[in-house]
C-alpha positions as CSV (number, residue, x, y, z in Angstrom):
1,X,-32.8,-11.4,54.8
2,X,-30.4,-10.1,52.4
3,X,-31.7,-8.3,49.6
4,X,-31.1,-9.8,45.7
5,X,-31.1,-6.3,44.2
6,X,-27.3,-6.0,44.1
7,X,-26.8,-9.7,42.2
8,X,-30.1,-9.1,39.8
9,X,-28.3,-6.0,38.9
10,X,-24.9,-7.9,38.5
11,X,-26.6,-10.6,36.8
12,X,-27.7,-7.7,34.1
13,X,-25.0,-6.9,33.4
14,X,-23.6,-9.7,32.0
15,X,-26.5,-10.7,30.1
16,X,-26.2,-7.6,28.5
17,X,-22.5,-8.1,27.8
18,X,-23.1,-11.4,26.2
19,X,-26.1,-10.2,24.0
20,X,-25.0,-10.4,20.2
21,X,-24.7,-6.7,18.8
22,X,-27.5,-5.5,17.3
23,X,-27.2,-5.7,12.7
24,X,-26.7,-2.5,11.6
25,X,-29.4,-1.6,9.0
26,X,-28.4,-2.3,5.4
27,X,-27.8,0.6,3.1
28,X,-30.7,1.8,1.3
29,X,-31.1,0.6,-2.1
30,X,-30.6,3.5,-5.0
31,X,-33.5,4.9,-6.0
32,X,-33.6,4.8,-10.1
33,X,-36.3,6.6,-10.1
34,X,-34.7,9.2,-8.3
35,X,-31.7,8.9,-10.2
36,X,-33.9,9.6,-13.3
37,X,-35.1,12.9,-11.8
38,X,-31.4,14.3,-10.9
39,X,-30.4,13.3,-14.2
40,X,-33.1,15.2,-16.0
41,X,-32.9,18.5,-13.6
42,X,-29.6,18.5,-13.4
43,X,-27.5,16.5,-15.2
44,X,-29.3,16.3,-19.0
45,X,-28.5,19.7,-20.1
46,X,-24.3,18.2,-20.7
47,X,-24.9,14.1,-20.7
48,X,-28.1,14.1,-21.9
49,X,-30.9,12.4,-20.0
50,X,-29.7,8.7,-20.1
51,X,-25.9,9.7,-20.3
52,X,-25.3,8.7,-23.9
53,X,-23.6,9.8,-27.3
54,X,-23.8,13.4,-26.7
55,X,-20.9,16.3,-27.2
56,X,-17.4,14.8,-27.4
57,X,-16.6,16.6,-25.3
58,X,-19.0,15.6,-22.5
59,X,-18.2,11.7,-21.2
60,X,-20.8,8.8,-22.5
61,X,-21.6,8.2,-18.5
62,X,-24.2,5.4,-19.7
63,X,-23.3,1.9,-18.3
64,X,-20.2,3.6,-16.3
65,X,-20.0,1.8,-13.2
66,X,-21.6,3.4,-10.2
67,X,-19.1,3.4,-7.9
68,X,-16.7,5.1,-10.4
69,X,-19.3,7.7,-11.1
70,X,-20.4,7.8,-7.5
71,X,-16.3,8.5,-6.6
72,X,-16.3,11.5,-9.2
73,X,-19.3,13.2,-7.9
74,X,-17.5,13.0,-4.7
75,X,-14.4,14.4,-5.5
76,X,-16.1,17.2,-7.7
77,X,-17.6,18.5,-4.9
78,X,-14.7,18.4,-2.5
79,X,-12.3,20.2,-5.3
80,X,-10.1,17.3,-5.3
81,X,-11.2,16.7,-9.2
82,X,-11.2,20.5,-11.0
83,X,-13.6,21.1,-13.1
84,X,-16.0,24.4,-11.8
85,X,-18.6,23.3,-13.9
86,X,-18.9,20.1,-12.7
87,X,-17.5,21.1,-9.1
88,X,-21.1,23.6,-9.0
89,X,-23.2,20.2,-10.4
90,X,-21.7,18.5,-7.5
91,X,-22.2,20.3,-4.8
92,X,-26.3,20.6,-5.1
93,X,-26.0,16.8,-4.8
94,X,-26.0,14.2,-1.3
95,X,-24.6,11.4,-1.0
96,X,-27.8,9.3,-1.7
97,X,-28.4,11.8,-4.6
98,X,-24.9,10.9,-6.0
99,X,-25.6,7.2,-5.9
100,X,-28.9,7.6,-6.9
101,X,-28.0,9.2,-10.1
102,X,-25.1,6.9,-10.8
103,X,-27.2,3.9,-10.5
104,X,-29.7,5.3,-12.9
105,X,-27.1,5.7,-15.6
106,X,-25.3,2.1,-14.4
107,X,-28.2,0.8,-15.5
108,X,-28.6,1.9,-19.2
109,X,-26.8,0.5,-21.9
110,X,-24.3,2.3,-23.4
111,X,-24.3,2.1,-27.5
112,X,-21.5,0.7,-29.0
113,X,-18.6,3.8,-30.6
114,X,-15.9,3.5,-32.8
115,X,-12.4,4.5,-34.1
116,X,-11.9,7.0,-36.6
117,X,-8.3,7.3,-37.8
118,X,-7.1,4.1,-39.7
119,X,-3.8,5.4,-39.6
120,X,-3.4,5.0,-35.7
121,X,-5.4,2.3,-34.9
122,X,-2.6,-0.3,-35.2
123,X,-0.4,2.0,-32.5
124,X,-3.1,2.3,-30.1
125,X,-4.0,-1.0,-30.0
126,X,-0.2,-1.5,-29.3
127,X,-0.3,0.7,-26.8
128,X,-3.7,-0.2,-25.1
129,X,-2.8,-4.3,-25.7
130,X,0.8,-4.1,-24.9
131,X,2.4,-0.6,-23.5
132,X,5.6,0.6,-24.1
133,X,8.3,-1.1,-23.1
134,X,11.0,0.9,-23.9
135,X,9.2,3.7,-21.8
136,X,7.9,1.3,-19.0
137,X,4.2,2.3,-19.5
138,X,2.3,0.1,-18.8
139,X,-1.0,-1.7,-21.3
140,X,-4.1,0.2,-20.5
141,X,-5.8,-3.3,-20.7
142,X,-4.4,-4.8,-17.4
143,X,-6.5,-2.7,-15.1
144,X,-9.4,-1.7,-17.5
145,X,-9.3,-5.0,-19.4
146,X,-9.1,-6.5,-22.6
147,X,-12.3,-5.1,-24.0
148,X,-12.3,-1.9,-21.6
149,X,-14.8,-2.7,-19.2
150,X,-13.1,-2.0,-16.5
151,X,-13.5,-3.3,-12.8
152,X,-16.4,-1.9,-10.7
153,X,-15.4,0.0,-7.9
154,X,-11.7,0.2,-9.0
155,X,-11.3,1.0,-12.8
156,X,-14.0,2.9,-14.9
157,X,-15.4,1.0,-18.2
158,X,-13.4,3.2,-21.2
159,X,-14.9,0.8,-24.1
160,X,-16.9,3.3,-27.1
161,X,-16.0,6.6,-24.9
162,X,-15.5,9.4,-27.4
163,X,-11.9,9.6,-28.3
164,X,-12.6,13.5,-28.2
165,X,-13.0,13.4,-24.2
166,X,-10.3,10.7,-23.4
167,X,-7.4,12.4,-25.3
168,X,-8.6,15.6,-23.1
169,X,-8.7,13.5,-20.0
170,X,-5.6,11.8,-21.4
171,X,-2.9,14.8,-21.5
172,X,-4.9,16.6,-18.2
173,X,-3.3,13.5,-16.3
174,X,0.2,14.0,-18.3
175,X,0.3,17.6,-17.7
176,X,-0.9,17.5,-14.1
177,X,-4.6,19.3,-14.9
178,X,-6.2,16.1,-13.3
179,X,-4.7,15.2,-9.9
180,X,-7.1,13.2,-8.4
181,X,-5.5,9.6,-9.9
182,X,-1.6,9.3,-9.2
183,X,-1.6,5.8,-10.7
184,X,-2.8,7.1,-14.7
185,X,0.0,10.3,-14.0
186,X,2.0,7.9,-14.0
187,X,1.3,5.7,-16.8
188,X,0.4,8.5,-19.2
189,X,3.8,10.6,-18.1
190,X,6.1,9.6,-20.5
191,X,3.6,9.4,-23.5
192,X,3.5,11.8,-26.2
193,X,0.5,13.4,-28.0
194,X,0.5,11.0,-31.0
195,X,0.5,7.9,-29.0
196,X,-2.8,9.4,-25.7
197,X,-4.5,10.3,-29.3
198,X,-3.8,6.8,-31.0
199,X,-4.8,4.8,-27.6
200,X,-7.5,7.4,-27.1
201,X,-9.1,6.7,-31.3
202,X,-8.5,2.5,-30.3
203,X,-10.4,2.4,-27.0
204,X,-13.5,4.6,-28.9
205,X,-14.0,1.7,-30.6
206,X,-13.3,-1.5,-28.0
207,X,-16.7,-3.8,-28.0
């Protein structure tokens, strides 16, 4: 009598072939609470413990999107964005400890800012509404929108930041201090330091 062993085993095989792949496990949630932690251990001392209205120049991080703040952390720590303060913040912090954190300030709500030099506002809203068209540089409000906030996971929310820090951020992009965006090098290249400060006073106080 001939053995079944080899077609049983055959038979396996195939059945195993056609089985559906198993669902990979969905990411783990962030943990706010852990978020809340980092933030006050770590973070607080320079964004204070919610991320809101604290030194100019220190970034309001409250309501930033997380992915944005999530791909900052990230590059901190690999060196690709310099800044050794923040580059030494960073590289305490895991992966899940970056999107922890950044989903704990996500999820505060940022106060509203304001501009402070009447005599620019009218040129940065040109600027942030319109470009330059003699200059081809482009309005700020096509990728971060109208009102500045921005597209999660490909343009940061800029609406009420302190004019102070995006001037600074601003001319690092110009003057090649920032490296880790190509597409804002280029859009802030040809700009001089009257207009980044007049579009940087305008977006302080988008709503």
């Amino acid at each position: 009598m001939k053995s079944f062993a080899p077609l049983m085993s055959s038979l396996m095989l195939v059945a195993a072939a056609m089985a559906p792949a198993t669902a990979a496990e969905p990411a783990a949630k962030p943990d706010l609470a852990k978020g809340q932690t980092i933030s006050t251990n770590v973070c607080g001392a320079c964004h204070t413990a919610d991320g809101s209205r604290g030194s100019p120049a220190n970034p309001i991080i409250q309501g930033q999107h997380p992915e944005y703040l999530v791909k900052q952390l990230s590059e901190f720590k690999a060196g690709k964005r310099a800044n050794a303060i923040m580059q030494g913040f960073a590289a305490t912090l895991s992966d899940a400890d970056m999107k922890d954190v950044s989903a704990f300030y996500a999820s505060k709500q940022a106060k509203p800012g304001f501009a402070k030099s009447k005599d620019t506002v009218a040129l940065g809203e040109k600027i942030y509404r319109g470009g330059l068209a003699d200059r081809n540089v482009p309005a700020c409000a096509g990728c971060h929108g109208p009102t500045g906030a921005g597209i999660p996971s490909q343009y940061p929310q800029l609406r009420g930041q302190h004019a102070d820090y995006t001037e600074a951020q601003l001319k690092a992009f110009r003057d090649g201090i920032r490296k880790n965006n190509v597409q804002m090098t280029g859009v802030v290249a040809k700009m001089n330091d009257k207009e980044l400060k007049a579009v940087a006073d305008y977006i302080a106080g988008l709503r």
